[in-house]
C-alpha positions as CSV (number, residue, x, y, z in Angstrom):
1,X,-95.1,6.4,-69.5
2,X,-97.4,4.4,-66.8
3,X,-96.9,1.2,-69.8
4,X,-92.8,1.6,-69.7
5,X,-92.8,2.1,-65.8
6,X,-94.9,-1.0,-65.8
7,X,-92.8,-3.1,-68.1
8,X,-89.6,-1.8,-65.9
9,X,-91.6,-3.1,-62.6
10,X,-92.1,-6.7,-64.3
11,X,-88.7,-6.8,-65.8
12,X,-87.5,-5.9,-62.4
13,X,-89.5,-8.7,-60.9
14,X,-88.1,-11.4,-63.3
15,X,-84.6,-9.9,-62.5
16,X,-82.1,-12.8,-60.4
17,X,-79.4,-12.1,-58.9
18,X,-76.1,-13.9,-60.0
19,X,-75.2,-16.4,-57.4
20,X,-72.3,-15.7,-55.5
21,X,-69.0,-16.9,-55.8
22,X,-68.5,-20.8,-54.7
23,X,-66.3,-19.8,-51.8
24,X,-68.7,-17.0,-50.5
25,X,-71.0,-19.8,-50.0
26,X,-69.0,-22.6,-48.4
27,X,-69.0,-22.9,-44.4
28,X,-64.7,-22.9,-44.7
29,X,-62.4,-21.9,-46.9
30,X,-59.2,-23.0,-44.5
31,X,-58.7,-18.9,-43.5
32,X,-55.9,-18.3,-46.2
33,X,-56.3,-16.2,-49.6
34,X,-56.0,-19.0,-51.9
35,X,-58.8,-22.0,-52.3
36,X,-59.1,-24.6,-54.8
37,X,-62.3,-26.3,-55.6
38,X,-63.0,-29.9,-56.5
39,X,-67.2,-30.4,-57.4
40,X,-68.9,-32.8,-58.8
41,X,-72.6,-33.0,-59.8
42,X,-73.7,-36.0,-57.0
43,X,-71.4,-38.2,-55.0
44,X,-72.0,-41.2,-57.9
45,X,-69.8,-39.0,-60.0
46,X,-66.1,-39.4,-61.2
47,X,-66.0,-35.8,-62.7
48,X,-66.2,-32.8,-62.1
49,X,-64.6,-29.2,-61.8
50,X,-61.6,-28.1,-60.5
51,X,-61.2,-24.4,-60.2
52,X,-58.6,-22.1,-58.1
53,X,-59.7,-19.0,-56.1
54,X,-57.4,-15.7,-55.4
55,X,-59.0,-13.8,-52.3
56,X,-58.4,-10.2,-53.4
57,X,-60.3,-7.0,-51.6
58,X,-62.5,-9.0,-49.3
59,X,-63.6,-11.1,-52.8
60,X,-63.2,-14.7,-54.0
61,X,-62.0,-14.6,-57.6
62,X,-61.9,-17.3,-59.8
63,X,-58.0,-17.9,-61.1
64,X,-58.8,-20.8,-63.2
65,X,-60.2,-23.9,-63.7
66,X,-60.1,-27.7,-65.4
67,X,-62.2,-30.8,-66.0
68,X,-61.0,-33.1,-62.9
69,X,-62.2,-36.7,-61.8
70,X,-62.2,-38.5,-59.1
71,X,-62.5,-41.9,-57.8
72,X,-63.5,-44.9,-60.1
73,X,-66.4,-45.3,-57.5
74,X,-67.9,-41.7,-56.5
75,X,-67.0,-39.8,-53.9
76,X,-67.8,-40.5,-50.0
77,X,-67.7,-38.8,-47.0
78,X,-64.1,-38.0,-45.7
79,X,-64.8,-38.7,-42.2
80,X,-66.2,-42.0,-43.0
81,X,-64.6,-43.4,-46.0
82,X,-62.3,-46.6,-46.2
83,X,-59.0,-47.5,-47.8
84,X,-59.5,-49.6,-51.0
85,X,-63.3,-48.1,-52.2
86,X,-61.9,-46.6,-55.0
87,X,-63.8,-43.1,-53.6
88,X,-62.5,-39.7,-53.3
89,X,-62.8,-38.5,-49.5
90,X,-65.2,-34.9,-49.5
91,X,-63.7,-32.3,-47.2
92,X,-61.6,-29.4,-47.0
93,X,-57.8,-30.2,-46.2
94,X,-54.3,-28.6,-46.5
95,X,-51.9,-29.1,-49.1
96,X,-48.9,-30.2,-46.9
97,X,-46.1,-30.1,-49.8
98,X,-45.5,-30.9,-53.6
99,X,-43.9,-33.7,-55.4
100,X,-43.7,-35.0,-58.9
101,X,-41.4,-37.3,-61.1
102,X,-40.8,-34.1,-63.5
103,X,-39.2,-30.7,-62.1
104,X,-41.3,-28.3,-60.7
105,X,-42.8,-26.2,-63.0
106,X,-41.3,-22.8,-63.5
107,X,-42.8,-20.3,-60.7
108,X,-43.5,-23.5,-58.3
109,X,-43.3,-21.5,-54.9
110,X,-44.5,-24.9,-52.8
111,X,-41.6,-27.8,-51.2
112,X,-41.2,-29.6,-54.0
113,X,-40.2,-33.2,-53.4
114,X,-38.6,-35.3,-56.8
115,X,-39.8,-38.3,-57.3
116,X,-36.7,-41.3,-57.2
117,X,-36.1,-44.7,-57.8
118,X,-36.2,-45.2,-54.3
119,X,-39.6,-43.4,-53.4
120,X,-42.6,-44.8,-51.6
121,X,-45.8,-43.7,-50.7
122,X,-46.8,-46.4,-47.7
123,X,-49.9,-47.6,-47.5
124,X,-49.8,-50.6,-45.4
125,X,-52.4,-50.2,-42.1
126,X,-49.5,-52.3,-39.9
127,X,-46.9,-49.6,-40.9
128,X,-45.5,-46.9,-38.8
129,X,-45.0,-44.9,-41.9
130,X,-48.4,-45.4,-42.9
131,X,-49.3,-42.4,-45.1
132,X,-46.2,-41.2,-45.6
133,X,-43.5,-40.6,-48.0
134,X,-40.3,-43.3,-47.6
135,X,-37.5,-43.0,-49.2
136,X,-36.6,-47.0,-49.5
137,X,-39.5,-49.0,-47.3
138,X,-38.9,-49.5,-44.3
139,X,-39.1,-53.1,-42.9
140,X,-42.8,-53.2,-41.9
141,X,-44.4,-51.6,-45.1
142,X,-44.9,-54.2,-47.7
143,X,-44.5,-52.9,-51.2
144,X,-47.4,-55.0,-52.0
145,X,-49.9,-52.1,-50.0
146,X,-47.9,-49.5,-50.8
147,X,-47.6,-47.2,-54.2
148,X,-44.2,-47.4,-56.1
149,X,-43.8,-43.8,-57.2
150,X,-41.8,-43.4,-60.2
151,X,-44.1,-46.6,-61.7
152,X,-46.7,-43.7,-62.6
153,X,-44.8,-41.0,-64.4
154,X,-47.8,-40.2,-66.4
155,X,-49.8,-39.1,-63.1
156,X,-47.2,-38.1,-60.8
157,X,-45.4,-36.5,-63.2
158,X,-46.5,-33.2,-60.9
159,X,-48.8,-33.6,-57.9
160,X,-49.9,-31.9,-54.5
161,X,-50.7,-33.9,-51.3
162,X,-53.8,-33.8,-50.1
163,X,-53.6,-33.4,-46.6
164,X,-56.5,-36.5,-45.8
165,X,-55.8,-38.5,-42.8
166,X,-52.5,-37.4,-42.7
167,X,-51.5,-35.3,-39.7
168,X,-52.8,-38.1,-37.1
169,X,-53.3,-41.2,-39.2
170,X,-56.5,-43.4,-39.2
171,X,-55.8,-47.0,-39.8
172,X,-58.2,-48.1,-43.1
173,X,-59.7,-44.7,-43.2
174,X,-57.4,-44.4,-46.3
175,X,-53.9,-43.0,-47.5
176,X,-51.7,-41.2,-50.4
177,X,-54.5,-38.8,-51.5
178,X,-53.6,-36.6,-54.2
179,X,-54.3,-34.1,-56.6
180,X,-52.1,-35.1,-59.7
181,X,-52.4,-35.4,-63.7
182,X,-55.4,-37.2,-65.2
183,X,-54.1,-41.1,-66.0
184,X,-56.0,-43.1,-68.5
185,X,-59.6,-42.8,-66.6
186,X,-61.1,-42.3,-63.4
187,X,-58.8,-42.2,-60.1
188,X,-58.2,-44.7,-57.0
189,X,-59.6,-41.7,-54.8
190,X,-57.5,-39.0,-55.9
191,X,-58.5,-35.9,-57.6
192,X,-56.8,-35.5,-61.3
193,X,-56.5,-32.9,-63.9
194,X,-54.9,-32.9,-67.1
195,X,-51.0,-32.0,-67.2
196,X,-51.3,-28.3,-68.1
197,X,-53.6,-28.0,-65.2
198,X,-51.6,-28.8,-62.9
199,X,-48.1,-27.0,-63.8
200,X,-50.5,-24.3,-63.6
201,X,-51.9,-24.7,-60.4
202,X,-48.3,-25.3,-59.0
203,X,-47.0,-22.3,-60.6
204,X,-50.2,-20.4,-59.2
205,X,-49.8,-21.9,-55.5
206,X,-48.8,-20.2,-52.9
207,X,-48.0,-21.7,-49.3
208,X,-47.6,-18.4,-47.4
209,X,-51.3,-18.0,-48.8
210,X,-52.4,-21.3,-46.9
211,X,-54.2,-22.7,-49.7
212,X,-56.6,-25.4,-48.7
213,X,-58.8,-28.2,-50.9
214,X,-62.1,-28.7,-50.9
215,X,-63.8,-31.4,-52.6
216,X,-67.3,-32.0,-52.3
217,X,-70.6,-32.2,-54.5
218,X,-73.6,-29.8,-55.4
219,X,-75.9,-31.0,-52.9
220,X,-76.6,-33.4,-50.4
221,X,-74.9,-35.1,-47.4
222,X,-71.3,-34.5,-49.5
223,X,-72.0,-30.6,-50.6
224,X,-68.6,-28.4,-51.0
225,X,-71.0,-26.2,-49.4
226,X,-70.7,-28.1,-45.7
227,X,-67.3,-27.6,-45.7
């Protein structure tokens, strides 16, 4: 008996707990009942894991997850990053609204914006639509710093906007951040996912949940943890 309570006091000892779940352990999850997560192993990386979260009896739940990738060049510090580094901007943001060259997936709950002939994502710094949908660009956006989007059915074929620098505008900090379907490799600075991912996570996303984004790494100065 005194040899079996033994072995049950060592056993006991080696015991670990299961870490909790990501969002249990973040600083913010934006304050609604739906988070997704974008984490990679170190800011050097361009993948990672995407995974959604349901809030349900005072518990995060994981509601799925994907491979994802990010920038061609890592992933830097939201607050601090700059247009054209190829790097996906770490921090927790808003998903203002929906849009995609395809129809919104069956069960899509979010404004859904289709994609036309005529529809620009404006990137130019001396633009007053700077980070901002156009329908047809307006004189002082130059299609030459701004994204043609019907030219990339393949990743736009469904996407969410990522609310970075988008309510008041930075100039160079960086615009038409996204999480859309996985192109041919690593991203410009958006997050991507393949195509079945993302039908799902627009058929799973709801906006009277206020489901935010946080993208972020393990550990360090960039951790998902921070935010």
């Amino acid at each position: 008996m005194r040899t079996l309570l033994a072995l049950g006091a060592v056993l006991a000892g080696l015991y670990t707990a299961p870490p909790a779940p990501l969002p249990e352990r973040m600083a913010d999850t934006g304050g609604g009942t739906q988070l997704i997560t974008a984490e990679a192993a170190d800011a050097r990386a361009t993948t990672g894991t995407l995974t959604w979260w349901d809030r349900r009896d005072g518990r995060w739940v994981r509601a799925g997850s994907a491979p994802a990738r990010f920038g061609a060049k890592g992933l830097a510090e939201g607050a601090g990053r700059r247009q054209g580094t190829n790097t996906t901007p770490t921090g927790l943001y808003r998903l203002p609204y929906a849009f995609g060259v395809r129809p919104a997936p069956a069960g899509t709950a979010y404004r859904y914006a289709r994609v036309t002939d005529r529809s620009w994502w404006c990137q130019d710094n001396a633009s007053r639509a700077y980070n901002r949908w156009v329908e047809g660009l307006p004189k002082d956006c130059r299609a030459a710093e701004s994204e043609h989007l019907v030219a990339y059915r393949t990743q736009y074929a469904y996407a969410l906007v990522i609310g970075f620098n988008y309510d008041r505008p930075v100039r160079g900090r960086g615009a038409g951040i996204f999480l859309h379907v996985d192109g041919p490799g690593a991203t410009a600075g958006c997050v991507s996912v393949p195509r079945d991912a993302m039908r799902r996570v627009l058929a799973w996303a709801d906006p009277e949940r206020r489901p935010h984004i946080a993208v972020g790494t393990r550990g360090g100065p960039t951790a998902i943890t921070r935010y």
